[in-house]
PAVEX-903740 format. One record per atom (N, C-alpha, C, CB): residue in three letters; x, y, z. Coordinates in steps of 0.2 Angstrom, whole numbers, plus 5000, padded with zeros to 4 digits. Glycine has a CB too. Layout:
REM residues N
   type      X      Y      Z
    ALA      X      Y      Z
...
***
This chain:
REM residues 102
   type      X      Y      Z
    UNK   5692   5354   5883
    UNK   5690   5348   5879
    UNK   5695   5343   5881
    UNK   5690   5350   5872
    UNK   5700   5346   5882
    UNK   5706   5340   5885
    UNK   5703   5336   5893
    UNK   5715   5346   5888
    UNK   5702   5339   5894
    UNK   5698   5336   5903
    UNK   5692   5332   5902
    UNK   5695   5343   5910
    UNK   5688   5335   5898
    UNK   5684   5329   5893
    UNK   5686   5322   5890
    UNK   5682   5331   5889
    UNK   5688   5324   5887
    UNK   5691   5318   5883
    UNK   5696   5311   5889
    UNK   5698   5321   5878
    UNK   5699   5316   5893
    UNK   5702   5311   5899
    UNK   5697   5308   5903
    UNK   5707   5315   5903
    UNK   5691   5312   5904
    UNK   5684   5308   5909
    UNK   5681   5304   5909
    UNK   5679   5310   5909
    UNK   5681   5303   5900
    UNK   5676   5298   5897
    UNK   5680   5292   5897
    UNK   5673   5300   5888
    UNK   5685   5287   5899
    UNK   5688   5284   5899
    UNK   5687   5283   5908
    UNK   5694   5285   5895
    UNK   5690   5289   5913
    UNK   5690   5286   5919
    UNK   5682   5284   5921
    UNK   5695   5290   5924
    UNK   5678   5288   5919
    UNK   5671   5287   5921
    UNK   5669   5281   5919
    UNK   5666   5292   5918
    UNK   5670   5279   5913
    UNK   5667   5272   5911
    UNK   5671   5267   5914
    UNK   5668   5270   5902
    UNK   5677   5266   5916
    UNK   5681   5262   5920
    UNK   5680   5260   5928
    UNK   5687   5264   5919
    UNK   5676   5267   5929
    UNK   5673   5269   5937
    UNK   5666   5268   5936
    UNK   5675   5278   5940
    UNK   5664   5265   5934
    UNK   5657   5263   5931
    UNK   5651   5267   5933
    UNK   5655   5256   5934
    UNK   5652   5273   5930
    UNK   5649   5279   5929
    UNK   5649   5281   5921
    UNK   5654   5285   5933
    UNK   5646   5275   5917
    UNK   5647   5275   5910
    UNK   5641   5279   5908
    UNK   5648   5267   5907
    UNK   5635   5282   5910
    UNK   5628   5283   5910
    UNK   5630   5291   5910
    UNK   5624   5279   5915
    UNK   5635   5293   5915
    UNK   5636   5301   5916
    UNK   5643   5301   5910
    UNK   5639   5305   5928
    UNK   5645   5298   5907
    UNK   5651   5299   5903
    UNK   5649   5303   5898
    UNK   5655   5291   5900
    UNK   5641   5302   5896
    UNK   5638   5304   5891
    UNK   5639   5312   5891
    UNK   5632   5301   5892
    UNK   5642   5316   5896
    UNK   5641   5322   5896
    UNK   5648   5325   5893
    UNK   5638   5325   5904
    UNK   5655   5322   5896
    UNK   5658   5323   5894
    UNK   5663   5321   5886
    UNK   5660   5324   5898
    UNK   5657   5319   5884
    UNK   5656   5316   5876
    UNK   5654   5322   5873
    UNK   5649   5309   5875
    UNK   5648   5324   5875
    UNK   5646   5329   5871
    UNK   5647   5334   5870
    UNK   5641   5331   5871
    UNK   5653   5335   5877
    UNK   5657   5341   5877
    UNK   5663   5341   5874
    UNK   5658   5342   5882
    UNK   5666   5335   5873
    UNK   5671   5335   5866
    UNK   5666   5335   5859
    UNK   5676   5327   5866
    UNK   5664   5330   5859
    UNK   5660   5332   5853
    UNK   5656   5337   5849
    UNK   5657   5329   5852
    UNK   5655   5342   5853
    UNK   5652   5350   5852
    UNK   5658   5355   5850
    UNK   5648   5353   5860
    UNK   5664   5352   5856
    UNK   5669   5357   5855
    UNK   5673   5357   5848
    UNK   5673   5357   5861
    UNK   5674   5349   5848
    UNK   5679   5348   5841
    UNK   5674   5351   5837
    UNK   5681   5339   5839
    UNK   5668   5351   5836
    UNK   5664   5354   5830
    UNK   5665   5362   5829
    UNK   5656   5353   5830
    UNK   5665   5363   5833
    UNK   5662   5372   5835
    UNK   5672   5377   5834
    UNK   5656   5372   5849
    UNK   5673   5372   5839
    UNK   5680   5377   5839
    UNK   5685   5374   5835
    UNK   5684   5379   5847
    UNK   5687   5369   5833
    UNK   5693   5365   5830
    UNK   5691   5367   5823
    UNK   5695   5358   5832
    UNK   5698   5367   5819
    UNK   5696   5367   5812
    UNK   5701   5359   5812
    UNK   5698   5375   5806
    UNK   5703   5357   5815
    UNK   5707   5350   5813
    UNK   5702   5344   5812
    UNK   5712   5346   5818
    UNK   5702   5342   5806
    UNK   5698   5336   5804
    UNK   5700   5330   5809
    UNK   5698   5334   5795
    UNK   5706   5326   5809
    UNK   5706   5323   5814
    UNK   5706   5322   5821
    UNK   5709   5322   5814
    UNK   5702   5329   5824
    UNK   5700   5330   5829
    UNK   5693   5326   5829
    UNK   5700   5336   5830
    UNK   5688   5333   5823
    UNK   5682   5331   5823
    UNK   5682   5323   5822
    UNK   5678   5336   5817
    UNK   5684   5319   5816
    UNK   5683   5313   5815
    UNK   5684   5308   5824
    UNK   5689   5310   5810
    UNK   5688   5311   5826
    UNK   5692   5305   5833
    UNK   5682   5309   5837
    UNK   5705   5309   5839
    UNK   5682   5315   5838
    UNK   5676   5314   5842
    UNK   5670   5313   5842
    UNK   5676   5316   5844
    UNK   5670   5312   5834
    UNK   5663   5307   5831
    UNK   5664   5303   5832
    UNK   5661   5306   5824
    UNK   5668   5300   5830
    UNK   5668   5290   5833
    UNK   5668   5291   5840
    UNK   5677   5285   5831
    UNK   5670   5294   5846
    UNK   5671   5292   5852
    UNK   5663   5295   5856
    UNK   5678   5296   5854
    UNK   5659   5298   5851
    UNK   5653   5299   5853
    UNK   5650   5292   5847
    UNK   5652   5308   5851
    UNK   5650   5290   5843
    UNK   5645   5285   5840
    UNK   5647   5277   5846
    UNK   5647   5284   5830
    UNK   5655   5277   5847
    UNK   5655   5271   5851
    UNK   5652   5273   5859
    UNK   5661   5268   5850
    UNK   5652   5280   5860
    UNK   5648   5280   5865
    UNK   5641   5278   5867
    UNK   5649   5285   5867
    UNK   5636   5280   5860
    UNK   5629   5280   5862
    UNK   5627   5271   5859
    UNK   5624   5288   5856
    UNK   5631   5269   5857
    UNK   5629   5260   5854
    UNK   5628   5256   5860
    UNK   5636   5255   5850
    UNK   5632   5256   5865
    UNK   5630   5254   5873
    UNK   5623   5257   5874
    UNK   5635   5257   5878
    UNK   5623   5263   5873
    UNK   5618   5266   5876
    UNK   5609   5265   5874
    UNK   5620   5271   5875
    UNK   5612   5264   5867
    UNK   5606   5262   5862
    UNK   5603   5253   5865
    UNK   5610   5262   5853
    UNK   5608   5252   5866
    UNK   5608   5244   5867
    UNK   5603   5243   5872
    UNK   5614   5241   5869
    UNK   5605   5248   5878
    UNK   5604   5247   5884
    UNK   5596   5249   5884
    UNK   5609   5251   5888
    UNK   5595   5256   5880
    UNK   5587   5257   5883
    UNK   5582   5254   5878
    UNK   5584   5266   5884
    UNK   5585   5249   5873
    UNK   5580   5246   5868
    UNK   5580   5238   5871
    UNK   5584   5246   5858
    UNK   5584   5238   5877
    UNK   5583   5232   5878
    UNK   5576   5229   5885
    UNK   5591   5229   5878
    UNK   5572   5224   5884
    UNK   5568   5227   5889
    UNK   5569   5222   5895
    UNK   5560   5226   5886
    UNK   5575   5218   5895
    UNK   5576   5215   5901
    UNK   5582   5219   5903
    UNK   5577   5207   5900
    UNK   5587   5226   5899
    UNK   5592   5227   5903
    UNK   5593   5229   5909
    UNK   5594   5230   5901
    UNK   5599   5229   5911
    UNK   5603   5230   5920
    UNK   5601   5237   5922
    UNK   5612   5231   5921
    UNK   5600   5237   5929
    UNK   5597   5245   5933
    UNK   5603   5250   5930
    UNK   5598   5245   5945
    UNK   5609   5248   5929
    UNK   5613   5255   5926
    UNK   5616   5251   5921
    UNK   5620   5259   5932
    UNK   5619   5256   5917
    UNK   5623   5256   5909
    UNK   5629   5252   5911
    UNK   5626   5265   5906
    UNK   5631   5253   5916
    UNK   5637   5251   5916
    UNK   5640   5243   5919
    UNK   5640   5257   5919
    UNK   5632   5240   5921
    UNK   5632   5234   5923
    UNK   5629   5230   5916
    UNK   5629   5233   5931
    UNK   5625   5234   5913
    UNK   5623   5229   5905
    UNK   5629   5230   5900
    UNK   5615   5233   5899
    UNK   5633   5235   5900
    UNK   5638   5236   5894
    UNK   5643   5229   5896
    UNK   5642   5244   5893
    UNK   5643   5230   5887
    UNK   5651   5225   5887
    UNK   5656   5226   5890
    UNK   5654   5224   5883
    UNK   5660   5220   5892
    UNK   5667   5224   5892
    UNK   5670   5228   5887
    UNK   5672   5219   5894
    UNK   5668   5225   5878
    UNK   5671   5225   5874
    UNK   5670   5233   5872
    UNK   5670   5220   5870
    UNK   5664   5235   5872
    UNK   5660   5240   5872
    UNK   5666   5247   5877
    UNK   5652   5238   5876
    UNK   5667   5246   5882
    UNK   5672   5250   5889
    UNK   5678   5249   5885
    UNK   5672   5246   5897
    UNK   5683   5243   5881
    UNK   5686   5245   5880
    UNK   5685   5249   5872
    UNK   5691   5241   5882
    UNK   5682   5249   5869
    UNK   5681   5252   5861
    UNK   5679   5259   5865
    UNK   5674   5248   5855
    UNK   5676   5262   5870
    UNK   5678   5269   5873
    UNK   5686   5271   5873
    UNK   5675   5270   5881
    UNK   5687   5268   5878
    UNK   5694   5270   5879
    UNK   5699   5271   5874
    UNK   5696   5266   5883
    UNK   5695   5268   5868
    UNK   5701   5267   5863
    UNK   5701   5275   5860
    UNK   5699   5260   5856
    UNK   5694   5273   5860
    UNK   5691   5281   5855
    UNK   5695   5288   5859
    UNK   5678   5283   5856
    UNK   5694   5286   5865
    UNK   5694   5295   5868
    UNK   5701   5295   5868
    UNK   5691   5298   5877
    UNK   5707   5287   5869
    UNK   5716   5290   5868
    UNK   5714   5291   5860
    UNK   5724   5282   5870
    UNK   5711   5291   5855
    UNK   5711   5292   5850
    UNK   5712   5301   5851
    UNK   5706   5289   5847
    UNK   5706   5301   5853
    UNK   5704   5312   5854
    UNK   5709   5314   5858
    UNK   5695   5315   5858
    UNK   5711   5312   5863
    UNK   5717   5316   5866
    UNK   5724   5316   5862
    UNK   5718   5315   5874
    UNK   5725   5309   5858
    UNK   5732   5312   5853
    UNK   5731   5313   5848
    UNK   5737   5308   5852
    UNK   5727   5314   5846
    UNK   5722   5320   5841
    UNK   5722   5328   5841
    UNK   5716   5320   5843
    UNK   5720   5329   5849
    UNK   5720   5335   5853
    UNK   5729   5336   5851
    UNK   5716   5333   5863
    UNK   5731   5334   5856
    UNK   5739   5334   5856
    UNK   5742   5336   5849
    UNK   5742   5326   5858
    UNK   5740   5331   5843
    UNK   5748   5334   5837
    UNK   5743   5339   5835
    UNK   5752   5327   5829
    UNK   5735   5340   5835
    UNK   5734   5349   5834
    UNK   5737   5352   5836
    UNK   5730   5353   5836
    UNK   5737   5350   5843
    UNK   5740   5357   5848
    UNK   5747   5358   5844
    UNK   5741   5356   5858
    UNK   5752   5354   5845
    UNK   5758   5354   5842
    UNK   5759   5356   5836
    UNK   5761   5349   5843
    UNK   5755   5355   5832
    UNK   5755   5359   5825
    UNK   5752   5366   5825
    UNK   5752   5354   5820
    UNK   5752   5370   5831
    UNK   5750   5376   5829
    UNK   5755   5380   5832
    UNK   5743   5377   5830
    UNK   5759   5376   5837
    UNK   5763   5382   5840
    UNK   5769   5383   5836
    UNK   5764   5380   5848
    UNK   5772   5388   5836
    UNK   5777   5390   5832
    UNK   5783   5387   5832
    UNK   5777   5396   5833
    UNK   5788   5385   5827
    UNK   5794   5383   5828
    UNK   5799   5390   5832
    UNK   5796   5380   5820
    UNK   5803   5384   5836
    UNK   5807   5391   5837
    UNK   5808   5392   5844
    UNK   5804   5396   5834
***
């Protein structure tokens, strides 16, 4: 889930914002399914709802661009990046809070 979360940031910045979508749903499945930390789940809801708003945008609109990643906003690319450093220091003080003092 960690290698996900790091993707979705370089994919959208590598204007591969259309395949980012995959390793969205792979953090967002996994924080549901295996994490019990709520700050997880929350960071990868939001980084899955500001992912699909581009997206939405994009196939409701009937003059949009051949790819996602030439119609999205800049503002849009950086509100991803924000979400997913969100989920990986998220990911991070879970992790840290489970391993043992000592």
């Amino acid at each position: 889930m960690t290698i996900s979360s790091w993707a979705v940031p370089v994919m959208v910045v590598g204007q591969f914002a259309l395949l980012a979508v995959l390793p969205v749903v792979i953090v967002l499945v996994g924080a549901h399914r295996s994490l019990r930390d709520r700050a997880v789940r929350w960071a990868a809801t939001l980084l899955a709802v500001v992912d699909a708003a581009p997206l939405a945008v994009w196939l409701a609109r009937p003059d949009g661009a051949q790819s996602l990643s030439k119609d999205m906003h800049p503002v849009f690319a950086g509100l991803i990046v924000a979400a997913s450093a969100a989920v990986i220091v998220a990911l991070q003080r879970a992790r840290t809070r489970r391993l043992p003092a000592g």
